[in-house]
N, C-alpha and C positions, 0 to 999 in steps of 0.2 A: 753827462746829464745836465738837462734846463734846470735853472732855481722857479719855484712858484714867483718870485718876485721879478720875475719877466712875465708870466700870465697875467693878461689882464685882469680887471677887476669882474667886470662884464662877464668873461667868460667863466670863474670862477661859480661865480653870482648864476650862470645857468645852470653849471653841473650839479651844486644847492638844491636848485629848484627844482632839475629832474629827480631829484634821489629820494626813495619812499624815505630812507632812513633818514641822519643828518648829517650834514659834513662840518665836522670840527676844524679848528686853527686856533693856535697857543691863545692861549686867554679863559678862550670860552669853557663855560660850563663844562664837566664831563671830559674834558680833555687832555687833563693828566691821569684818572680816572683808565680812558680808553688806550693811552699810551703804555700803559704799564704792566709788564706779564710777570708771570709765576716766580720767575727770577731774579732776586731784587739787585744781581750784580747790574743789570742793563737798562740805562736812562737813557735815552732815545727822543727828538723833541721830530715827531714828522713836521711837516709843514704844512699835513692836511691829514685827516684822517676821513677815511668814509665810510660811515656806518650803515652796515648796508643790510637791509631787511629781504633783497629777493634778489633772483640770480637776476634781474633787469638790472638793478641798483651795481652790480660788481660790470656787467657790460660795461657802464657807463662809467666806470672807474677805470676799468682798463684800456677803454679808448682813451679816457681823455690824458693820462697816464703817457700812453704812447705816443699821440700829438703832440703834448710837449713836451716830450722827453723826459719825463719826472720820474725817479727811481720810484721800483712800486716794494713794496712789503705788503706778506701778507700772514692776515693774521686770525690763525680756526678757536684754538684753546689756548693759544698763550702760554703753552707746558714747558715747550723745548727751551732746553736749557742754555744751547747757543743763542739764543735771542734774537733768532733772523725775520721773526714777524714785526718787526717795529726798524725804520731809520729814521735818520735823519737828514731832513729837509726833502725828503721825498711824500710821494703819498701811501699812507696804509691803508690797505684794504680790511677794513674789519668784519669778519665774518661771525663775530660773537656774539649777534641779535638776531640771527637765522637759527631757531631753535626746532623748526621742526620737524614733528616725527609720527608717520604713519606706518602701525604695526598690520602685517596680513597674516593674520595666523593661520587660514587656508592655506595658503601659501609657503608659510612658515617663511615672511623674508618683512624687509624692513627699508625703506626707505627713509635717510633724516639726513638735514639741512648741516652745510659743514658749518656753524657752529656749536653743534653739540658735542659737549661732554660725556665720557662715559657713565656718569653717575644719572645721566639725563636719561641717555640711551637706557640703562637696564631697567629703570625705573619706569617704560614705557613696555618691553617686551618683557621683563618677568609679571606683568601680570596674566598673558599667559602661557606661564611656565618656561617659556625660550630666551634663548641668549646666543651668542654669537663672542667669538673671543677677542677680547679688549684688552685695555689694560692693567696695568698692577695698582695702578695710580687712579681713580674715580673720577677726580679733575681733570683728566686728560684730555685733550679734544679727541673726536674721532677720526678728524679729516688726516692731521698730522701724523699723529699714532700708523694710521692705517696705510697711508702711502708711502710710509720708509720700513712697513714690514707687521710690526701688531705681537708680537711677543706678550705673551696675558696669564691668565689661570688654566685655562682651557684647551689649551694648544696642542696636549699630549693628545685629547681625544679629538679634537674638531681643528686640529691646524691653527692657524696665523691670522690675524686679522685681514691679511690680502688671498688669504686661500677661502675668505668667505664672502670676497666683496662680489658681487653679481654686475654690478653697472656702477659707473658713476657719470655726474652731469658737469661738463669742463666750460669752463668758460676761457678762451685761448688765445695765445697773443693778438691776435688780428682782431678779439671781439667776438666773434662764435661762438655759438652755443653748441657744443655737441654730446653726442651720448656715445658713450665709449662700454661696448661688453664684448662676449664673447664673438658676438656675430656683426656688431657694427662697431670700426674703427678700433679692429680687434689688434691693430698693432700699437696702439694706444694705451689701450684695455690692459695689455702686458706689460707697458710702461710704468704706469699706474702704480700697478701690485709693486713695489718696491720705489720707484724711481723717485720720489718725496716728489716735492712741489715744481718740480723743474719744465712741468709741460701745462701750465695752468692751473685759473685755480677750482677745485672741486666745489662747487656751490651745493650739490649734493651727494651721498652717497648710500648704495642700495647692498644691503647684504642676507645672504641666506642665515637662518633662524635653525635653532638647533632644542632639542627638548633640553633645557635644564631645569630639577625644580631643585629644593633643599640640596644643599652639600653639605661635605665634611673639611674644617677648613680652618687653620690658625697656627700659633707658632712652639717649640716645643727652644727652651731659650738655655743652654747650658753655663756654668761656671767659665769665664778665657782661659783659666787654667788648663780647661779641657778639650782647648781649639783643636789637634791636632788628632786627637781620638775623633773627635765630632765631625772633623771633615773628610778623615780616612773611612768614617764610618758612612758620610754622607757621598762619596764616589763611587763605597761599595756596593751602596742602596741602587742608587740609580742606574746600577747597569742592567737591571732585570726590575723597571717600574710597568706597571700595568697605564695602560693610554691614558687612563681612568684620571690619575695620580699627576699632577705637577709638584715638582718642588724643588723647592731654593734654599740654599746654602748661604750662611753669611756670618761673618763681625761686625756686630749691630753694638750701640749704647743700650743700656735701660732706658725706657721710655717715661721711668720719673724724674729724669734732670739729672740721676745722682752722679753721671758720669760711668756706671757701673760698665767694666765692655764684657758681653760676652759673645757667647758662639749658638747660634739659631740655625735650625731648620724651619722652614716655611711653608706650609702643604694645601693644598687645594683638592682634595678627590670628589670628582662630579660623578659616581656611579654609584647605585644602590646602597644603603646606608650599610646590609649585611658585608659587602665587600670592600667599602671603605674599610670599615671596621679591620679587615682582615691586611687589609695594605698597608694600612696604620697602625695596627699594632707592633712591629719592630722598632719603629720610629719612637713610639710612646715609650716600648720598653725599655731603650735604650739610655747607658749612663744613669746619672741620677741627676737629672732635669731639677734647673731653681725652677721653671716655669713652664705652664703646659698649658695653652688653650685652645689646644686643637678638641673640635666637635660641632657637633648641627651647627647649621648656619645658614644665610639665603645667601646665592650669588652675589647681590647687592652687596651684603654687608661683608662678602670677601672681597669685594674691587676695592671697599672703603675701609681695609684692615688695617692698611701703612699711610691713609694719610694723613694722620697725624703729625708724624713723621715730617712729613713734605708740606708744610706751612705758606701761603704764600708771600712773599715780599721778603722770604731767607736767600741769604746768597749762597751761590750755588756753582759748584766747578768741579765737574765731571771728565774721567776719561775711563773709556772702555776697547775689552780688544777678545776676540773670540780667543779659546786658550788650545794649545794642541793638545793636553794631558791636564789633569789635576793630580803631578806627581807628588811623592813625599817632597821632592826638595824645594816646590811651588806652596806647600802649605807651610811649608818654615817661614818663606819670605812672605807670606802674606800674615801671620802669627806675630813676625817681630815689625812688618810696618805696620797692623793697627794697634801693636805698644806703643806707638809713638803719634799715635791719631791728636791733633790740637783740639778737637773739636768733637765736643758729646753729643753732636749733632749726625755726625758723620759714619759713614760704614762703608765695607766692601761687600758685595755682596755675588755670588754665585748664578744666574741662572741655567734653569739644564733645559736641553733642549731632546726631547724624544719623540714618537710616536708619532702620528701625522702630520704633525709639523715638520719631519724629517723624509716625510711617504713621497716628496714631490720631488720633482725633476729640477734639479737647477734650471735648466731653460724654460722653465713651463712658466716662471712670471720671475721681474726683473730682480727679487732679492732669491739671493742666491744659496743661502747659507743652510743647507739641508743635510748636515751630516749630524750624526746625534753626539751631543757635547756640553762645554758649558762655556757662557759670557760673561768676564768678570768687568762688573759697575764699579768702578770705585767713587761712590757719591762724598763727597766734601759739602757741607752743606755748616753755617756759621750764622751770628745773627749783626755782629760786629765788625764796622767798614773798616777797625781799624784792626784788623785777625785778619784780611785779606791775602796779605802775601804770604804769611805762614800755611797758612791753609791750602791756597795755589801749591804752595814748596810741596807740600807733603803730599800732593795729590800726583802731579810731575816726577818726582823723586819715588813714589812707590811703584807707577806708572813703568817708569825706568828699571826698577829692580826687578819687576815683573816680565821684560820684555823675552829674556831667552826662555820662558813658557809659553811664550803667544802664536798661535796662528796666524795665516796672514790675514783673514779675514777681520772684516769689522762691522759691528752692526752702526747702519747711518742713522737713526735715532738720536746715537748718543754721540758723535761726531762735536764734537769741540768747536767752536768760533775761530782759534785761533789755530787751527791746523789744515793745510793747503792742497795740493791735489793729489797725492801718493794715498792718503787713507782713503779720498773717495774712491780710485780706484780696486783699492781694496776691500771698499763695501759693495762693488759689483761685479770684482772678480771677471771670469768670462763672460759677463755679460753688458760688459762695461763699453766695449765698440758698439754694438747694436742700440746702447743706450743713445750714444752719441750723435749716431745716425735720424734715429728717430726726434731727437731735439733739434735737428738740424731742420726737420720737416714741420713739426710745429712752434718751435719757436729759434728761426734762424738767427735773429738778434741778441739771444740769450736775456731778452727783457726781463724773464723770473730769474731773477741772477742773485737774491739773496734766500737763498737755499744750501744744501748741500752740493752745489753746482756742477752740474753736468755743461762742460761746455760743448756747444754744437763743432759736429766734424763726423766726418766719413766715415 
């Protein structure tokens, strides 16, 4: 790759000029600002950034990108934890000032700008009554979320965030603008639904709309003494949950600082308030709960239940791995590593995967991960640069003790920075050749190369 310090000045100076947005360089106003994502492990100085107001403004990034060879990064919500939207000495593509969002409620679908968040997004469609499944997280962008798969509150009944995408609008190595759905550049279109950012970047994205109004929805928080009851209870549940019902299992801190650790279930039920009620009732009655706040609620303020939780500019080091079982002997090792959690920041956490998010066919779009189950997160999260490696150790080392429970699968979401081409393959499983192929057709030079990297090949 070129340095910008071989571009001339001149040329620079036009790509400025074209751009609705602004194009930043160290110094300027807004520029550390624009460099900086959810993650406060990753300082990243680009050599340019380009803030880009309309898919014009991102054409014009990624040609000039590829002219001079300048690594691109790109960047929707800034969530992902690997921190692959920001380098250094390349250009970032900043998609963070593309906010827009027009709801069709005829329609029942949505078309909005990849830099929106989901707190953005539902705050435009629950006003009438609809939603589409997002994320757990409110700050999360949509574009990123959606293209490595969409794991949310709503999944049990309405699928995956890429089982609801309709179209998206690509802007693609060469500079093209194209429209990828199920009828045009529908090998694309399938790419898409799982492959992350590997084949261009989504300047927009259109998804179908689903009736949600009020749910039932929050956490029910036990004693750690009683981890082991709480999760054999939480495997039992889940085998016989209604679509209706998501929920997640986990060793979470108190959310007052005290350090307290305990053992949480987490619930989301989006159907008729009489049969929440009826689904959630085992869950409530169960043990004797320090903490219950599961009840009414609006969609909204259950995407925005945990982020508190997730602050931005904490550091942050994650690993995750689909699990084949949640046996007794998996809930021992996960009981005695968060005894030893450094950080009251931090947890492991559970989710389960059922109902139509499981309905689809592995080959029907590129994430593959369709059997009903659970993915364990183990989130490390610290406020202290100088708790860095302990916190790393313990996430690594739990990671490790967990391994003869895991499946091969992995969801690419939460794929690590520092881990190489064996998990990606194993975030796409059988569908991991076709992937390859299909990058090889639109982007042969692997230009989108700071992603979860699919490298081009037969």
């Amino acid at each position: 790759m070129s340095s910008p310090s071989t571009v001339e000045e001149a040329t620079i100076a036009e790509l400025s000029a074209r751009l609705s947005g602004a194009l930043l360089r160290p110094g300027d106003a807004g520029y550390d600002e624009a460099r900086r994502l959810h993650n406060g492990m990753i300082d990243r100085r680009p050599a340019l950034i380009a803030r880009c107001r309309g898919t014009a403004d991102v054409v014009d990034a990624v040609n000039f990108a590829r002219t001079h060879r300048l690594e691109i990064a790109v960047r929707g919500g800034g969530h992902n934890v690997a921190g692959k939207a920001v380098c250094d000495g390349g250009l970032m593509i900043d998609l963070s000032l593309m906010k827009g969002i027009h709801v069709d409620p005829l329609r029942r679908a949505v078309r909005a700008q990849g830099g929106v968040t989901w707190r953005e997004f539902n705050r435009e469609t629950q006003v009438h009554r609809l939603a589409t499944t997002g994320g757990t997280i409110s700050t999360t962008g949509i574009a990123g979320l959606t293209l490595g798969g969409g794991l949310g509150w709503l999944m049990g009944k309405h699928g995956l965030a890429v089982d609801n995408l309709l179209s998206a609008e690509v802007v693609t190595a060469s500079g093209e603008v194209v429209l990828a759905n199920e009828k045009e550049n529908g090998d694309l279109f399938w790419g898409l639904r799982g492959g992350g950012g590997n084949f261009g970047v989504a300047s927009s994205l259109e998804y179908r709309l689903n009736p949600v109004g009020p749910v039932t929805s929050g956490l029910v928080a036990h004693p750690f003494e009683s981890t082991r009851d709480v999760l054999r209870f939480f495997r039992e549940v889940t085998s016989s949950l209604p679509d209706e019902l998501t929920l997640f299992g986990g060793l979470l801190h108190a959310p007052d600082g005290s350090g307290t650790r305990l053992a949480v279930l987490i619930a989301c039920h989006c159907g008729a308030s009489g049969e929440a009620e009826a689904a959630l009732r085992p869950i409530k009655a169960f043990g004797q709960p320090a903490m219950d706040t599961i009840g009414p609620a609006s969609y909204e303020q259950t995407n925005m239940m945990l982020d508190e939780a997730f602050p931005r500019g904490a550091l942050n080091y994650w690993k995750s791995n689909f699990l084949a079982e949640l046996s007794d002997a998996a809930i021992e090792i996960l009981s005695a590593r968060f005894s030893t959690c450094p950080s009251p920041m931090s947890g492991l956490v559970l989710e389960h995967m059922h109902g139509a998010a499981t309905r689809v066919r592995v080959s029907e779009t590129a994430f593959p991960h369709r059997s009903e189950g659970y993915n364990l997160l183990i989130v490390s999260e610290w406020l202290d640069p100088g708790d860095t490696d302990r916190n790393v150790a313990w996430t690594r080392e739990t990671y490790d003790a967990m391994q003869p429970y895991f499946a091969r699968g992995r969801y690419v979401n939460y794929l690590g920075a520092d881990e190489g081409d064996e998990p990606i393959q194993a975030a796409y499983g059988p569908n991991f050749a076709r992937l390859r192929a299909l990058k090889s057709k639109y982007d042969p030079t692997n230009l989108f190369h700071l992603n979860q990297n699919i490298r081009p090949g037969a």
